[in-house]
N, C-alpha and C positions, 0 to 999 in steps of 0.2 A: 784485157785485164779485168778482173774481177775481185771485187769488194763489197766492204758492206754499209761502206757509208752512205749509201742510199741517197748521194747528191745528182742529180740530173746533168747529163753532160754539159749541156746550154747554160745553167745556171756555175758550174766548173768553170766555164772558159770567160764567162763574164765576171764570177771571183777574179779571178787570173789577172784577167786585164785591168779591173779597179787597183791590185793590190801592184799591179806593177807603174799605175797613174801616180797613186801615191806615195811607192818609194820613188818615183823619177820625181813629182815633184817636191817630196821632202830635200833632196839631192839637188834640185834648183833654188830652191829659197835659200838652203844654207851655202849654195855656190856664189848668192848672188848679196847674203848676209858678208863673206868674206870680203865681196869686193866694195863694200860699206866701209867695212870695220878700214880696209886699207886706207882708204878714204877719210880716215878720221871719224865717220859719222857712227858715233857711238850709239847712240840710241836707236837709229834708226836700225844700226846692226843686229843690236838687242831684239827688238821686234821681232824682223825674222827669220831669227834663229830660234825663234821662243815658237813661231808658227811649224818651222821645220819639224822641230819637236812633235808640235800637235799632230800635225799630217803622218809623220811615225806612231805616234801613239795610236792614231784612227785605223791604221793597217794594221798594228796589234788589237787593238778589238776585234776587228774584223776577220782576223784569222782565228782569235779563241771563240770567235760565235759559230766557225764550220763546225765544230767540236761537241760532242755531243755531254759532256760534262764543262761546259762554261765558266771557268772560274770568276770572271770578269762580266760576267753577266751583270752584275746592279752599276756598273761602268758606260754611260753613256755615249756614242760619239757625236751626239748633238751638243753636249758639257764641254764646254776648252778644258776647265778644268779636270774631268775626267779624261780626257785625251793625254793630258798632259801627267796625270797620275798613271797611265797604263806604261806611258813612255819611262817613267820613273822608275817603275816597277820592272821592268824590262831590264833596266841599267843596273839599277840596285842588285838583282838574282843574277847578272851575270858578268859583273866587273865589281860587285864591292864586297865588305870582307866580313865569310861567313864567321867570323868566329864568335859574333854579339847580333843576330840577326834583329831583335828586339830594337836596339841602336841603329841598326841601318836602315829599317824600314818607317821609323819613329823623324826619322827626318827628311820622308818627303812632307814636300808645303807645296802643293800645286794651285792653291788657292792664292800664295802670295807671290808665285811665280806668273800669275794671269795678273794678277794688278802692278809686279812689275812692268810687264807687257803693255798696258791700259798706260801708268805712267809714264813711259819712253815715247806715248804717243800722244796724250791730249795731255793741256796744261788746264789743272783743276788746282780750286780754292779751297783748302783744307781749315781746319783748326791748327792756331797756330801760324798759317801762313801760305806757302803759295807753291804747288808740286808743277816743277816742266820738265820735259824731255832735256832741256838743259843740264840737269843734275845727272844723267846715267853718265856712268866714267867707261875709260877705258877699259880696266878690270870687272866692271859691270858687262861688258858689251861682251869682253874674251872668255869668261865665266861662261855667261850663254852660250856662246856659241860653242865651248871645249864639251858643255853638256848636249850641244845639241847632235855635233859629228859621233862623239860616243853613239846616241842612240842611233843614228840614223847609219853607221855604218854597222851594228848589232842587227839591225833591220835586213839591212842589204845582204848580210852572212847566211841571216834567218832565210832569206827570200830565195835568194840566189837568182837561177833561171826560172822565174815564173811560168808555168804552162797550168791546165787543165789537169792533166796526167800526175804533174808533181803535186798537185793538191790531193789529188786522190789517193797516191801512195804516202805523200804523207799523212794524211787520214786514216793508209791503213795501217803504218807504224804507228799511229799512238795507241791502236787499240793493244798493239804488243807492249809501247812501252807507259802506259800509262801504269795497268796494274803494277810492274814491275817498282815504277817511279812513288806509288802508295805506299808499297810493303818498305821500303826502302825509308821512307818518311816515316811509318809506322814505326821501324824496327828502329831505326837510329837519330831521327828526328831531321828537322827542317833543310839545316845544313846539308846534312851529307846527302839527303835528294836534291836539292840545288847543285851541287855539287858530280852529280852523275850528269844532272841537266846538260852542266857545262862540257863534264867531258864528252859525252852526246854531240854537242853542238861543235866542240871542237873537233872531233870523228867526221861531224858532213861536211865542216870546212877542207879538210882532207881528201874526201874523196874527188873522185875525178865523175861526170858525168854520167858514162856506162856503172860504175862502181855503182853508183844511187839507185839505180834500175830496179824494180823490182826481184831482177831475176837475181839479184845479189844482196837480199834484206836478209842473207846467212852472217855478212859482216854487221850489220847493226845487232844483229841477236845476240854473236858471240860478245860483243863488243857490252850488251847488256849486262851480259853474266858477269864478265870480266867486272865492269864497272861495278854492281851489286857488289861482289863479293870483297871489291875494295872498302864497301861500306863497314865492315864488318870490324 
């Protein structure tokens, strides 16, 4: 197979394998968040459902830094908080509702979502009085965690069967569908390229394994067109 992302096989299959550590283990913290929360143990649920989160967010960096227009570049994945903002970002472009985009993206807080986190776990002296993990409720604990399966099974959709091969081909799909995904934001604005995003994303859910193969990136093209020209 030939392309032009100019990624080195070796360095493909060890992407691969990172990105599949980290959706397994995003998919064990919040397996093991659920059986907390059963448990009554709210806060501790909260915790890591909040890390699930992050470790999701980390594999989204990490897949927009193969890419060679990075949007998420000034996004760190050494920041919880920024791990945690990528994961947001994620949720927000592909389950929340484009018709006030300004609004939906105006209310991530990943800043007060890491000291939620911090609070479910040490008990600190505040102004005013005394913050414990005692105080996370129930609805505290199921919040998090409703946010954090969202992301982590967006992830998993995104990820699918991680190989070498799929990172490469999908490397060479974005160079078809990025320009398309600009003009389309250019032409009719933020939504409606979100919006293709989605229906994109909902096309590789669909397909079947052989379908994804390169020798049949005639259905993501058509499916491009189609999608564009709904923008209109």
């Amino acid at each position: 197979m030939t392309g032009s992302s100019h990624h080195p096989a070796e360095e493909l299959a060890l992407g691969a394998n990172y990105l599949r550590q980290l959706q397994g283990n995003a998919e064990s913290l919040l397996a093991d968040a659920q059986l907390l929360f059963t448990h009554q143990r709210w806060a501790r649920a909260l915790v890591l459902a909040v890390l699930a989160t992050g470790e999701a967010g980390k594999a989204i960096l990490f897949t927009a830094g193969l890419l060679p227009d990075d949007d998420l570049a000034e996004l760190k994945s050494t920041r919880h908080e920024d791990k945690l903002t990528a994961a947001a970002l994620l949720a927000a472009g592909f389950t929340g509702d484009l018709s006030d985009l300004s609004a939906l993206f105006s209310q991530i807080d990943s800043g007060a979502l890491h000291r939620r986190k911090l609070s479910a776990i040490y008990v600190d002296r505040r102004v005013g009085g005394v913050v414990s993990p005692s105080a996370v409720t129930h609805d505290d604990a199921e919040r998090a965690m409703e946010d954090a399966r969202r992301v982590v099974e967006l992830l998993s959709g995104i990820l699918g069967q991680m190989s070498p091969e799929a990172i490469e081909y999908a490397l060479q799909l974005n160079e078809v569908l990025t320009p398309v995904l600009d003009r389309c934001v250019q032409e009719h604005g933020d939504a409606a390229g979100l919006q293709v995003a989605r229906d994109l994303f909902a096309l590789g859910q669909s397909l079947s394994d052989t379908e994804s193969t390169c020798e049949s990136s005639s259905i993501w093209i058509n499916h491009i067109d189609e999608s564009f020209h709904n923008c209109r």
